[in-house]
Each structure stands twice: as C-alpha cells, then as structure tokens.
C-alpha positions in Angstrom: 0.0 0.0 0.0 1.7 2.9 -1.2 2.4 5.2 2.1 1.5 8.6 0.5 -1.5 7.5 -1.5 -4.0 5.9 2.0 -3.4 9.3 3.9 -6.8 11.4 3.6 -6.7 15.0 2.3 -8.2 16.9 4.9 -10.3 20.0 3.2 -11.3 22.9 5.4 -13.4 25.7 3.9 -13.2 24.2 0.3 -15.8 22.8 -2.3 -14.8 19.9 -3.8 -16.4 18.2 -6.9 -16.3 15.6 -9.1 -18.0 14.8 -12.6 -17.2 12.5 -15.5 -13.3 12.2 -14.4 -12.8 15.9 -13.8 -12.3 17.4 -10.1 -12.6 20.6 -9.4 -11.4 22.3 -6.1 -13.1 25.9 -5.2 -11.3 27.8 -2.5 -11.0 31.6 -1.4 -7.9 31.9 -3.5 -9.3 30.7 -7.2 -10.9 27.6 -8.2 -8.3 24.6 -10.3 -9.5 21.5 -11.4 -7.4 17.7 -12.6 -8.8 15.2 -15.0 -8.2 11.7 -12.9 -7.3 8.7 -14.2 -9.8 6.3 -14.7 -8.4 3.0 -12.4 -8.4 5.6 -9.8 -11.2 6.3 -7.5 -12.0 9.3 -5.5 -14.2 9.2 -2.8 -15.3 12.7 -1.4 -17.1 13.5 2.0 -17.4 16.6 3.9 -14.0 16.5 5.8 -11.7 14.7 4.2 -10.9 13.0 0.2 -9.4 9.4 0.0 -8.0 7.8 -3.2 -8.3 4.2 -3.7 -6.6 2.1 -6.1 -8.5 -1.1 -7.6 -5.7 -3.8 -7.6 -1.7 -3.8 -6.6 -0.7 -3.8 -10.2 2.7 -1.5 -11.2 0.3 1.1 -12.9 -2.2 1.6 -10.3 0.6 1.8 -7.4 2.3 4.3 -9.6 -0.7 6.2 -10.0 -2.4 6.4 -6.8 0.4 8.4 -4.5 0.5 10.4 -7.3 -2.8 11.2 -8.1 -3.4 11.5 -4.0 -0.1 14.1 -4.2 -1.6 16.3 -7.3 -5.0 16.7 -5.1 -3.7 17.5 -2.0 -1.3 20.2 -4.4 -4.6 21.5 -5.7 -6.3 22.0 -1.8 -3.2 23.3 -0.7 -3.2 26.3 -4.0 -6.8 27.0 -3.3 -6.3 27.3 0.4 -2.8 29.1 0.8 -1.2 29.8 -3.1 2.4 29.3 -3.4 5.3 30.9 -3.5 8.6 30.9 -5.1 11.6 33.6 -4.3 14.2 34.3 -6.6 17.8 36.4 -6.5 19.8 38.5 -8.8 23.3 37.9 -8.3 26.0 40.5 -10.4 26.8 43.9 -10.4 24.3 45.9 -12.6 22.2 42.9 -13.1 18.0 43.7 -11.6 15.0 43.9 -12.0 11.6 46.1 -12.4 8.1 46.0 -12.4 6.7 47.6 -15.5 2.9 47.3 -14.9 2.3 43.2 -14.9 5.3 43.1 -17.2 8.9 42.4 -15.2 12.3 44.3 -17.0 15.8 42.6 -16.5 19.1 44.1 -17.0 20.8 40.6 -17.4 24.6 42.0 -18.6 22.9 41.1 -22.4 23.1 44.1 -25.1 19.2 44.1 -24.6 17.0 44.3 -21.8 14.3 41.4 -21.0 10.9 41.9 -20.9 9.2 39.1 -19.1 4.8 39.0 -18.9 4.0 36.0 -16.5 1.0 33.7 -17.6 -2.3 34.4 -16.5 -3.2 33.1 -13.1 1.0 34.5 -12.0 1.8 37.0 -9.9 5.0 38.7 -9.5 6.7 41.3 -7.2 9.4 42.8 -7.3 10.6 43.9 -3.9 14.1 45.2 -4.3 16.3 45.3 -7.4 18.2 42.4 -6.8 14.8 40.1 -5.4 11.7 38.7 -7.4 8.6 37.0 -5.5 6.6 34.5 -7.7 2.8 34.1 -6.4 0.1 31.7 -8.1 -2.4 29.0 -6.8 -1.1 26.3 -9.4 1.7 24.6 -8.3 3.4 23.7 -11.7 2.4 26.9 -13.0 4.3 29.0 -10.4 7.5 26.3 -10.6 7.7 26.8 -14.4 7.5 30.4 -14.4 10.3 30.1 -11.9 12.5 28.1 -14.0 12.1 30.2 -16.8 13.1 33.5 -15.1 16.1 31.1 -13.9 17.5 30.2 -17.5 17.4 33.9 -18.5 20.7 33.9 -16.5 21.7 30.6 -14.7 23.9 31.5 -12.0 28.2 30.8 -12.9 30.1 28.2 -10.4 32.8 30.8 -10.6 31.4 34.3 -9.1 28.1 32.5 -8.5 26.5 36.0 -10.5 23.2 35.6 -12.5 19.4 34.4 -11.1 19.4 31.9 -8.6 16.3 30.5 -6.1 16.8 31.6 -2.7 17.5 28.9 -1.0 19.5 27.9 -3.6 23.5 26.8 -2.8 25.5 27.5 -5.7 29.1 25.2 -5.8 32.0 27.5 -6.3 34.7 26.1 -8.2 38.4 27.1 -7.7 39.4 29.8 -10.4 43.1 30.2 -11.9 45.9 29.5 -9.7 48.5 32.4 -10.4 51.6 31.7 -12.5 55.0 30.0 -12.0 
C-alpha cells in the first residue's frame, strides 16, 4: 500500500467536486480542477478526500500516491497559493516592475521583458529580489525556471538568477603563474 497515497486529504473551507473524471477544487484563493485517471477512484465527504486504487498492479501503485499528491497540491493552491523567491546575483544585473510586465538588465546588449501567464503573480521587492505568487503549483514552478535560464547563476562568481534557498558550488578559479 503505497504510504503517500491511503493518507486522507483533509479540506477545510473548500468545495470539492467531481463529474465524469474531472475534479474541481473551489477555494478563497481561485478555483483549479485535474482530470483523474480512470483506475483511480475518489471518494469525497465533507472533511476529508481518499483515493483508492483497484488492484496492486505496477500502474495503479504508480498512480495512486501520485494522483493523491496532485489533489492534495490543488487543496493546498486553493487554500494558501504558493510561493517561489528568486535572487539577482551581479553587479548591474536587476530587476523592475513595469505594470504586470517584469524588465531585467541581465549584462545582455538588450533588456528582458518578461509577462508572466495568467493566473502568475509577481513582485518585485528590491532590485536584486523577485517573488513568484500563483495557486497552481506547476504553474508557479515553471514560471520560476524560466526567469532562472534567462541567467543561470556561474560556479565561478556565483552571478546571475538563482532560487533563494539555492547553494550554488563554487569552483576554484586560476591559480596564479610559475
């Protein structure tokens, strides 16, 4: 029994519900909904969601921590939102807020113009710091990764755009001549 996948989702102050293979989760922050797969069952009551899986085969196993992970990801989003912070490292390298749009000054000949997806929030609370807001999940952790690769931080002088709790291996640079 897969250990992830028998733990009931608790839901407090959220509407869950389910039609033809599609649950939807309504919450104060938004509404998101999941199409689930069709070995998997979903059993909702007023406190709590439990997925059940029909036999112990490889696919179902697979599928049922996973599927109980995304729904408790959704309930989570609706409830709370998440968050993802981001840092500029490098002299002259930031950022601004240009209405929803975000500028970077990356070192590039150009500046960047970034408009997040719908649903994305972002803020830009000093130069050198971004703040990525959203009630999906994958949504916010995509838009973060691509912010990321506009200027993936060096192992050398660790500069470019890094998570915050990211830690950033230095390498050794040149040793000085003979």
């Amino acid at each position: 029994m897969s250990r992830i996948g028998k733990k009931p989702i608790y839901i407090k102050d959220v509407k869950v519900t389910k039609t033809d293979g599609l649950l939807k989760v309504n919450g104060k922050l938004g509404e998101l909904s999941m199409k689930i797969h069709p070995n998997i069952s979903v059993d909702i009551t007023k406190e709590e969601i439990i997925v059940t899986r029909p036999d112990d085969s490889k696919e179902n196993r697979a599928l049922h921590g996973l599927t109980r992970a995304l729904i408790n990801n959704l309930v989570k989003g609706v409830t709370e939102g998440y968050q993802k912070s981001l840092d500029i490292v490098g002299v002259g390298y930031k950022a601004e807020s240009k209405g929803e749009a975000v500028l970077f000054s990356l070192g590039y000949s150009h500046p960047i113009y970034f408009i997040p997806p719908q649903g994305i929030k972002i803020d830009v609370p000093a130069p050198t710091q971004l703040k990525i807001f959203g009630i999906d999940k994958e949504l916010v952790g995509l838009v973060a990764a691509k912010i990321r690769s506009f200027k993936k931080p060096e192992p050398y002088k660790g500069k470019g755009i890094k998570y915050s709790n990211e830690f950033i291996i230095r390498k050794a640079g040149k040793t000085a001549g003979k």
